[in-house]
N, CA, C and O of each residue as an XYZ file, in Angstrom:
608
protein
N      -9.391     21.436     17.546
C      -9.718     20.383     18.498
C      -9.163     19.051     17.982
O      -9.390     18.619     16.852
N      -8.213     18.273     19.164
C      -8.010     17.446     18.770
C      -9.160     16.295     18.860
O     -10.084     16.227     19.670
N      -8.771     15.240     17.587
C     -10.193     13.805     17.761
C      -9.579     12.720     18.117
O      -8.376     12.713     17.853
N     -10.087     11.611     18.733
C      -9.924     10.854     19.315
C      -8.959      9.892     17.711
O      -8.248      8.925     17.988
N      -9.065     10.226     16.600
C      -8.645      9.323     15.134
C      -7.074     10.213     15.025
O      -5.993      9.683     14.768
N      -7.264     11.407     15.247
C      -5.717     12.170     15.157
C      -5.083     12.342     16.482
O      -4.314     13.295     16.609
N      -5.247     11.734     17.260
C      -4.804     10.725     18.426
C      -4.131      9.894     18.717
O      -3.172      9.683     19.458
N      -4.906      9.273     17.854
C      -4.501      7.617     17.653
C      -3.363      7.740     16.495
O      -2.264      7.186     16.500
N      -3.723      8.322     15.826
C      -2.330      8.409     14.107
C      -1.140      9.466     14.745
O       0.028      9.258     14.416
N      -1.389     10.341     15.452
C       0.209     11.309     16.566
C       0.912     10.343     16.827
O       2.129     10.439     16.672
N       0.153      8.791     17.433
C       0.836      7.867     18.364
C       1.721      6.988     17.463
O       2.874      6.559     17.496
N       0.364      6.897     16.418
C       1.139      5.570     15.225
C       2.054      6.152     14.520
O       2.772      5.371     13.895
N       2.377      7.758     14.351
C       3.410      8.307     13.865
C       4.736      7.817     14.424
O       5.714      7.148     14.092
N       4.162      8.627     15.626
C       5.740      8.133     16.772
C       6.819      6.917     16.677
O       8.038      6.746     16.657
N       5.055      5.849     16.608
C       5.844      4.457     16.563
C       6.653      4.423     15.485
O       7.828      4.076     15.610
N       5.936      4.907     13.859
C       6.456      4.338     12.955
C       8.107      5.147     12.974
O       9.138      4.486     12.850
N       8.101      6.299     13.108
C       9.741      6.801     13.650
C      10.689      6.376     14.484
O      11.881      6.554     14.736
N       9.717      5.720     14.848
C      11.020      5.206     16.244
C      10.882      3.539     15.742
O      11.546      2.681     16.324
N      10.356      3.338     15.098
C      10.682      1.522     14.643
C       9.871      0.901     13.802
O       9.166     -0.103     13.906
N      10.202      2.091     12.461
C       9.408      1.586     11.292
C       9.457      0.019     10.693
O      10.475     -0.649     10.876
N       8.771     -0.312     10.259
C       9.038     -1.470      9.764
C       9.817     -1.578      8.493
O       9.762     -0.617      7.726
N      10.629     -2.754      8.123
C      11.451     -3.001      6.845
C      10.785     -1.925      5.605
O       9.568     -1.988      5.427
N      11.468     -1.113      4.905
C      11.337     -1.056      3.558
C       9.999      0.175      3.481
O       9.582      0.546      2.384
N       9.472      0.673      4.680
C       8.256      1.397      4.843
C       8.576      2.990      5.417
O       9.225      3.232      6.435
N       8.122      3.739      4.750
C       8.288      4.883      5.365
C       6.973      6.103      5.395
O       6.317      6.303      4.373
N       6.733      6.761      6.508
C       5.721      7.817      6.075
C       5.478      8.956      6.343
O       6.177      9.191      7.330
N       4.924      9.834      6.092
C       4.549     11.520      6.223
C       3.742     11.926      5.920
O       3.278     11.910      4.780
N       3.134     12.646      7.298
C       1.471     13.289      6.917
C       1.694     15.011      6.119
O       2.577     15.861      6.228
N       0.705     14.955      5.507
C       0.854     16.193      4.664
C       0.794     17.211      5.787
O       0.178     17.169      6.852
N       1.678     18.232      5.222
C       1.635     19.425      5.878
C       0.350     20.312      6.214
O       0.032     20.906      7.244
N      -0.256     20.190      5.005
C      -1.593     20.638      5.792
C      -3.417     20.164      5.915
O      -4.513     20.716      6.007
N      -2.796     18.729      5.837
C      -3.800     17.983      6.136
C      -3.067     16.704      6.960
O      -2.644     15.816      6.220
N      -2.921     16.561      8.048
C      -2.988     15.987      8.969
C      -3.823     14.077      8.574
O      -3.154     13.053      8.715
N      -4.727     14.073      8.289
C      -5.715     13.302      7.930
C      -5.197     12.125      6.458
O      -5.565     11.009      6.090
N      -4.052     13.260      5.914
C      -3.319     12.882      4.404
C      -1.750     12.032      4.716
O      -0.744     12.702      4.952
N      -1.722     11.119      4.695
C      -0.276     10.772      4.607
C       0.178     10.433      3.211
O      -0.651     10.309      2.310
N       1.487     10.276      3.000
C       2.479      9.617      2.030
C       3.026      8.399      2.991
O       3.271      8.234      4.186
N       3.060      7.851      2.106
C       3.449      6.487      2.355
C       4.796      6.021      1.190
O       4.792      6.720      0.177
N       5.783      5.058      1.240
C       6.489      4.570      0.428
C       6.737      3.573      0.662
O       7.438      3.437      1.665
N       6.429      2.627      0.095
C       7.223      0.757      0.323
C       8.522      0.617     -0.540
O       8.613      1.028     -1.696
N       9.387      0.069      0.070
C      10.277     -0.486     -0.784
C      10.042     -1.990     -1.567
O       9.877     -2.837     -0.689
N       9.980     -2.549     -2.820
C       9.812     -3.955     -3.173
C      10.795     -4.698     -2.396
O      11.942     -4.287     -2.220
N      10.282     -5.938     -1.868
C      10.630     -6.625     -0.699
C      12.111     -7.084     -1.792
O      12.139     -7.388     -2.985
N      12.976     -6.989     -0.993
C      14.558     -8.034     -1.467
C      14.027     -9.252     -2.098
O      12.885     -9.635     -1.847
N      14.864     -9.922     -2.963
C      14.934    -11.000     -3.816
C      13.454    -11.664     -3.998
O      13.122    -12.822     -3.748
N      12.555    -10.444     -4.577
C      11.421    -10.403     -5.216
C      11.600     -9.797     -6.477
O      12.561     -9.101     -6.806
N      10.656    -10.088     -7.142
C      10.559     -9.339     -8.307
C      10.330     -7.734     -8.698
O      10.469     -7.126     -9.759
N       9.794     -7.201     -6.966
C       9.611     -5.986     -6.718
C      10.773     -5.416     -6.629
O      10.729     -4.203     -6.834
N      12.371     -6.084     -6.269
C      13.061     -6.029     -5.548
C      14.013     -4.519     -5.768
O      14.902     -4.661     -6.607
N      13.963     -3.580     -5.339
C      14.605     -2.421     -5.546
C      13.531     -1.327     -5.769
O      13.787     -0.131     -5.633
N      12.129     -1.876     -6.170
C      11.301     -0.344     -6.818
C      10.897      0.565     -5.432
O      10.800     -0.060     -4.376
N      10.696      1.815     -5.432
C      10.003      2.423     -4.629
C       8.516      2.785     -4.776
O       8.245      3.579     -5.677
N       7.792      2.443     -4.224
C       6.255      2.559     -4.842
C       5.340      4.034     -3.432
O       4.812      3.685     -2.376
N       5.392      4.822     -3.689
C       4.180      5.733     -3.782
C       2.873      5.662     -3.208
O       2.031      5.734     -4.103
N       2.488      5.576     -2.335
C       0.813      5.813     -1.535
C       0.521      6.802     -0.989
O       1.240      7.559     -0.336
N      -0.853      6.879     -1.281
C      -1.677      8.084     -0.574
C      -2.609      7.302      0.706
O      -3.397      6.400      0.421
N      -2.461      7.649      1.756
C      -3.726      7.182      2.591
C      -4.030      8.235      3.235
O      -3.315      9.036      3.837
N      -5.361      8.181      3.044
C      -6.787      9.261      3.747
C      -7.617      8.482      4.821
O      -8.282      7.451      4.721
N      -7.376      9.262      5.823
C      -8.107      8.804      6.828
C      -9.187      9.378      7.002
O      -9.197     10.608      7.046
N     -10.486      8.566      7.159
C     -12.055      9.721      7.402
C     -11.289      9.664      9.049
O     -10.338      8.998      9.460
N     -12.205     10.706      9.749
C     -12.341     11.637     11.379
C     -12.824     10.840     12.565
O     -12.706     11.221     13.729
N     -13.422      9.613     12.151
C     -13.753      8.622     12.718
C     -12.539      6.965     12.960
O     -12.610      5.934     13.628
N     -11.559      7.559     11.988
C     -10.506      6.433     12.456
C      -9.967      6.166     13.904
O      -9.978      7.013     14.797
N      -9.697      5.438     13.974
C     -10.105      3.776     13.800
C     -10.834      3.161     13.345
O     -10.630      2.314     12.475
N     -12.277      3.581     14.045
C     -13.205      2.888     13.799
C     -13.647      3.005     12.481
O     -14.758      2.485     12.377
N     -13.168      3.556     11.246
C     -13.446      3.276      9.912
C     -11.742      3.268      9.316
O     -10.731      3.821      9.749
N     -12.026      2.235      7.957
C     -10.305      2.277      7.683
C     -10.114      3.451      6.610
O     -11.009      4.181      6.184
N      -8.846      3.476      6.288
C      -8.035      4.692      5.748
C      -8.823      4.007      4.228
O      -9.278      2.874      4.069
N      -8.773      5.109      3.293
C      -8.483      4.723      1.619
C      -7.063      4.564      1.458
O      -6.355      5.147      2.279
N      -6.492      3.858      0.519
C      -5.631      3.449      0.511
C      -5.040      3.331     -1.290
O      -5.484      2.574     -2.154
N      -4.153      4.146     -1.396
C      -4.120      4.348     -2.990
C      -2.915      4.335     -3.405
O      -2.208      5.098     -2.747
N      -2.231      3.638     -4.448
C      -1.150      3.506     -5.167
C      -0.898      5.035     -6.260
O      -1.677      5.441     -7.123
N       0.468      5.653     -5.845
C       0.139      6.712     -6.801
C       1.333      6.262     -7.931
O       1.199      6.678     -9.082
N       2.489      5.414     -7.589
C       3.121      4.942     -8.388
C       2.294      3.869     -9.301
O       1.474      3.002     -8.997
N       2.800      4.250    -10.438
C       2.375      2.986    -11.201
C       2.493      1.753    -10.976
O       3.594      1.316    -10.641
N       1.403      0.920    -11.105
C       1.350     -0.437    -10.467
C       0.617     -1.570    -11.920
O      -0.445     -1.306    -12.483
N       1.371     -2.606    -12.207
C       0.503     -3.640    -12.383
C       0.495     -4.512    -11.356
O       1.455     -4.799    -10.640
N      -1.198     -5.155    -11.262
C      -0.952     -6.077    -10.038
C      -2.326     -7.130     -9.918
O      -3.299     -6.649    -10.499
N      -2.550     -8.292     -9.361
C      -4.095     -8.856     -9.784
C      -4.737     -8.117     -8.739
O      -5.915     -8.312     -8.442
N      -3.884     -7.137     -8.076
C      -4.888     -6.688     -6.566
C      -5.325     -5.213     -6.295
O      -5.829     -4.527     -5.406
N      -4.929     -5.135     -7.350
C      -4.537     -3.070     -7.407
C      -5.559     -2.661     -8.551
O      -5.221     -3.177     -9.617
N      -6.398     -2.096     -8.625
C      -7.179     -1.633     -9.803
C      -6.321     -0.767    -10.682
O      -5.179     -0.529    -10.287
N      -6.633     -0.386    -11.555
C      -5.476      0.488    -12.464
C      -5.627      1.825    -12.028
O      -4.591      2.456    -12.238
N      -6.734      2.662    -11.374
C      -6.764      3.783    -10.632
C      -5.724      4.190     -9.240
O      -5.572      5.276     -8.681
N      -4.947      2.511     -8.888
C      -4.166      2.147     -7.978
C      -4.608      2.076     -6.336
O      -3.878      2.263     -5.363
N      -6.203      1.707     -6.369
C      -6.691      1.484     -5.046
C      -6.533      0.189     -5.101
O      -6.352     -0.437     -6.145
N      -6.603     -0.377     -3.777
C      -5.881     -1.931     -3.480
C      -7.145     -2.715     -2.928
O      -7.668     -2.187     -1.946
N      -7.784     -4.010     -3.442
C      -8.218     -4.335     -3.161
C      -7.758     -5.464     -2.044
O      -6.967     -6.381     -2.261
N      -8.457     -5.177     -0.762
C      -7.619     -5.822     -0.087
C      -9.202     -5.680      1.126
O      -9.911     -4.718      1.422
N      -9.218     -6.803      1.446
C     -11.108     -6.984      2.574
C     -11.008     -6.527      4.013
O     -11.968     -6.213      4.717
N      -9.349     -6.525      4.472
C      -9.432     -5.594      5.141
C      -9.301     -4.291      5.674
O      -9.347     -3.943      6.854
N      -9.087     -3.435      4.378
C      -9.799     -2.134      3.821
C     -10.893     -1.841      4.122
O     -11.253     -0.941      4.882
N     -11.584     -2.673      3.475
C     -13.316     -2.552      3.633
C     -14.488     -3.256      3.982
O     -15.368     -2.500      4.395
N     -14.730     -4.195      3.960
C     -15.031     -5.212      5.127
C     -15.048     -5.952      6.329
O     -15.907     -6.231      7.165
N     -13.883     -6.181      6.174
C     -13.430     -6.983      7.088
C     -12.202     -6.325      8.304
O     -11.387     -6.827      9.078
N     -12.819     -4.350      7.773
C     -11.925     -3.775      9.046
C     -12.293     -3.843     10.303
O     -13.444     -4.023     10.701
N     -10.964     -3.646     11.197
C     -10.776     -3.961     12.698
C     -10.501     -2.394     13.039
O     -10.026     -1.704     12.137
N     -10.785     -1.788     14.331
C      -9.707     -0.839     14.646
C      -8.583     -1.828     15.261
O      -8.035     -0.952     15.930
N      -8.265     -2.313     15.379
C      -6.805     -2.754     16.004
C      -6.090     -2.893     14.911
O      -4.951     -2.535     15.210
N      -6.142     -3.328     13.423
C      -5.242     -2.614     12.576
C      -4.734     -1.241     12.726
O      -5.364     -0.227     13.026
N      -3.275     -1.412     12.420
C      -2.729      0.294     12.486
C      -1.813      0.670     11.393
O      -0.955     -0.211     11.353
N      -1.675      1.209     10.844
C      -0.985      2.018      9.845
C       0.229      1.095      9.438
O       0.539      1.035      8.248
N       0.941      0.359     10.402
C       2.404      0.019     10.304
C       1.613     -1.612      9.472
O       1.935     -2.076      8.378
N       0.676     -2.097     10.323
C      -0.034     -3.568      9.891
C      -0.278     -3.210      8.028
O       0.232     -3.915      7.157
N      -0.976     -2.232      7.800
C      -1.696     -1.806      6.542
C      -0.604     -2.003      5.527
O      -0.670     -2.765      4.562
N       0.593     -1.089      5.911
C       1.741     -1.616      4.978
C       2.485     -2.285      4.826
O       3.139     -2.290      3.783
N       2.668     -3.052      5.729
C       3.440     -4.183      5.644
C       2.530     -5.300      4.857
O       2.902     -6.102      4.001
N       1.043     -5.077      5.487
C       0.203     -6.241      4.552
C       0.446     -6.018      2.913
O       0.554     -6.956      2.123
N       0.512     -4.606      2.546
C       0.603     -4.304      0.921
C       2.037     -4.518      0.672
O       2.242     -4.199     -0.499
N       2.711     -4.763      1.023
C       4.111     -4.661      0.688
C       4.321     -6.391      0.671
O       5.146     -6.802     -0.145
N       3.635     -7.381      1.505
C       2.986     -8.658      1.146
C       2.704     -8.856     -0.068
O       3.259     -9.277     -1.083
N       1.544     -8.392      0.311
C       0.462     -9.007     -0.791
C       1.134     -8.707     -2.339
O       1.046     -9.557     -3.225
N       1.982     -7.072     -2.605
C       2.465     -7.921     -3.914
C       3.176     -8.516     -4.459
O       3.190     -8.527     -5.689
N       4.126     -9.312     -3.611
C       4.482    -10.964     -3.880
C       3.695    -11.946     -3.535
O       4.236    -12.999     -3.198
N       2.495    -11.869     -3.531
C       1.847    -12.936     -2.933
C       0.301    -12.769     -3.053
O      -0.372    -13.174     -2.106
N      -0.454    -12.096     -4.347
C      -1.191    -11.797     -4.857
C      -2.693    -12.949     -4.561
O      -2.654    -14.148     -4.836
N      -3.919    -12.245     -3.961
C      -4.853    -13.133     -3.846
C      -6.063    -13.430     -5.061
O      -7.093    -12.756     -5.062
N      -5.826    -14.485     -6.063
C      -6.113    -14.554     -7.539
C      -7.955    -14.817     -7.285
O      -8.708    -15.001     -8.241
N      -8.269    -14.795     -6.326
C     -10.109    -14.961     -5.794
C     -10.471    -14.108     -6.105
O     -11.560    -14.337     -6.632
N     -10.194    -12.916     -6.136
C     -10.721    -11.476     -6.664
C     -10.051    -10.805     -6.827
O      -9.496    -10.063     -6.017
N      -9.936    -10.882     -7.835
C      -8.321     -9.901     -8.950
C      -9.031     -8.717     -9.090
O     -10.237     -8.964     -9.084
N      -8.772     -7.444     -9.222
C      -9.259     -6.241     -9.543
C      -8.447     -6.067    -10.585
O      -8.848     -5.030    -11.113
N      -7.322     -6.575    -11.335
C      -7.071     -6.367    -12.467
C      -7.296     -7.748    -13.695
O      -6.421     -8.294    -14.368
N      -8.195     -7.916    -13.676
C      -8.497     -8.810    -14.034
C      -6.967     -9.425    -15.644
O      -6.530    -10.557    -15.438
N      -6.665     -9.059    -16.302
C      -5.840     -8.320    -17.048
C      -4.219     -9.079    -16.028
O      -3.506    -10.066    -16.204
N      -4.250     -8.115    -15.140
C      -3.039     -8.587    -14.175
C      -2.646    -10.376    -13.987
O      -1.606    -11.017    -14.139
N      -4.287    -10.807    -13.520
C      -4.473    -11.656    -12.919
C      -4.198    -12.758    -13.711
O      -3.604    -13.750    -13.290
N      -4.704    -12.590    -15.113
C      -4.200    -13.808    -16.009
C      -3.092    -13.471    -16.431
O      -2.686    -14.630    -16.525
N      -2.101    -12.780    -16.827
C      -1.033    -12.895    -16.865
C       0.210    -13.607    -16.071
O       1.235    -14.189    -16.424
N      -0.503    -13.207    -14.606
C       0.297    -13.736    -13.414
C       0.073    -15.306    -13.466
O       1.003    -15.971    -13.011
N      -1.281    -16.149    -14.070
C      -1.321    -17.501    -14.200
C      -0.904    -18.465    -15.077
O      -0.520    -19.635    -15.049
N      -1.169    -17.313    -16.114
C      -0.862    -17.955    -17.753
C       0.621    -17.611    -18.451
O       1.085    -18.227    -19.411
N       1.149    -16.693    -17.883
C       2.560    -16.011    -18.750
C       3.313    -15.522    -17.369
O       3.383    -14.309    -17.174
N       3.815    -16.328    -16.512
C       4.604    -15.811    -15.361
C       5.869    -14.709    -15.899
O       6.206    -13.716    -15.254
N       6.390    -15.070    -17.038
C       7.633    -14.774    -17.757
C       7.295    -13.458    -17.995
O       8.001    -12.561    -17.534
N       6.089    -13.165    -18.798
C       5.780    -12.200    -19.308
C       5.348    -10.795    -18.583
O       5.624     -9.722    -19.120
N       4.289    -10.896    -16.670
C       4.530    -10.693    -15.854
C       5.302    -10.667    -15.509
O       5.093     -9.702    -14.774
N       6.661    -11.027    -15.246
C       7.571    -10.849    -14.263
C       8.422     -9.600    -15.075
O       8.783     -8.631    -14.407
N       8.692     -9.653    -16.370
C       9.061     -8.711    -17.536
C       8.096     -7.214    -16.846
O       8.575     -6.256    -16.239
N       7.053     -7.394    -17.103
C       5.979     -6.423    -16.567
C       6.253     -5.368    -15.456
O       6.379     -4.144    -15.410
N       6.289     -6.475    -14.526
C       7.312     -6.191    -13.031
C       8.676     -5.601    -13.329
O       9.057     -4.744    -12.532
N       9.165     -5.790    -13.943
C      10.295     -5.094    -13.518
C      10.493     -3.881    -14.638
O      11.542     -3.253    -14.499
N       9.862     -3.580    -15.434
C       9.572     -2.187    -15.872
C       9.043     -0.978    -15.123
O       9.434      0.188    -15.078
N       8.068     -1.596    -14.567
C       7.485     -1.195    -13.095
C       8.265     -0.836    -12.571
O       8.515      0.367    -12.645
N       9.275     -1.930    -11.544
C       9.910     -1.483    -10.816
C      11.091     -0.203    -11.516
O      11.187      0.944    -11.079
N      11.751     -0.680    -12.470
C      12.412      0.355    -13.304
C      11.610      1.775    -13.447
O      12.157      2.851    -13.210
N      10.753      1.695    -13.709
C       9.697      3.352    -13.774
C       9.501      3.755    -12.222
O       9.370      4.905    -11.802
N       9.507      2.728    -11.562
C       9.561      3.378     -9.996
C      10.553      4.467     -9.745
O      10.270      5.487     -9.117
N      11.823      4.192    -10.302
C      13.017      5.154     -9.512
C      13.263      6.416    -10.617
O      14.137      7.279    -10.529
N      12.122      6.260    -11.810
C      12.463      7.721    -12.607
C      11.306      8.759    -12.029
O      11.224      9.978    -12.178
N      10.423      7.821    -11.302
C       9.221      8.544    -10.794
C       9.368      9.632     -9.284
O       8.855     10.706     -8.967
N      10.414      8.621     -8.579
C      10.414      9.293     -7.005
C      11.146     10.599     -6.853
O      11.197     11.154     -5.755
C-alpha cells in the first residue's frame, strides 16, 4: 500500500531527475524506499570546493508531516555536524514545515557548510577552530575534502 509520505517522495524524486539542483544528487535504496543516498558536491570556489560528501536520509511513514534524519556518512569536520555526522540544523527538528522538500534540505546543507551557524555548534571542537585558527580549519577542510574522493 502506497502512503500518502511515499507519494509525496515518487514526486520529489521525479523533480529531483528532471531538475536537480547544482552539485546534488539522489537514490532511494533498493529495498527500502523510505532510505535514500544523497551526495553534495562542495560548492565551487569554497573551501569545500571539489569534495563529494555522502548522506543517508530516513524518512519516518508520516513524511511530510515529520522531517527525514539526516546523516553525513562521509567524513565531516564542521561547527554543525556532530562527529556521528548528524547535522544540526532547527529545521530538521523543530522548526519543521511539510513544505520543505528534499531538494530545499540539500541545498540548505550544502549552504550551511560554507556558512556555518556558530549559536549552536555541535562540534564544539569545529567551532573554535573555525573562530580562532581560520588557517588551521581551512587546512582541516581540505583534507576532508581530499579524503572525500578516496572514499566515493
Amino acid at each position: 500500500m502506497e502512503t500518502p509520505g511515499k507519494k509525496r517522495l515518487l514526486k520529489e524524486l521525479k523533480s529531483l531527475e528532471t531538475d536537480p539542483p547544482a552539485g546534488i544528487s539522489v537514490s532511494p535504496n533498493e529495498s527500502d524506499f523510505m532510505i535514500w543516498k544523497a551526495i553534495i558536491v562542495g560548492p565551487d570556489g569554497t573551501h569545500w570546493d571539489g569534495g563529494t560528501f555522502e548522506l543517508i536520509l530516513q524518512f519516518p511513514e508520516d513524511y511530510p508531516n515529520k522531517p527525514p534524519s539526516v546523516q553525513f556518512v562521509s567524513e565531516m569536520f564542521h561547527p554543525n555536524i556532530y562527529e556521528d555526522g548528524t547535522i544540526c540544523l532547527d529545521f530538521l527538528d523543530s522548526q519543521w514545515t511539510p513544505v520543505l522538500d528534499v531538494a530545499a534540505i540539500l541545498v540548505s546543507i550544502q549552504s550551511l557548510l560554507c556558512e556555518p551557524n556558530l549559536d549552536s555548534p555541535a562540534n564544539p571542537v569545529a567551532a573554535l577552530m573555525y573562530t580562532s585558527d581560520r588557517k588551521a580549519y581551512n587546512q582541516k577542510l581540505r583534507t576532508i575534502v581530499e579524503g572525500s574522493w578516496r572514499a566515493g
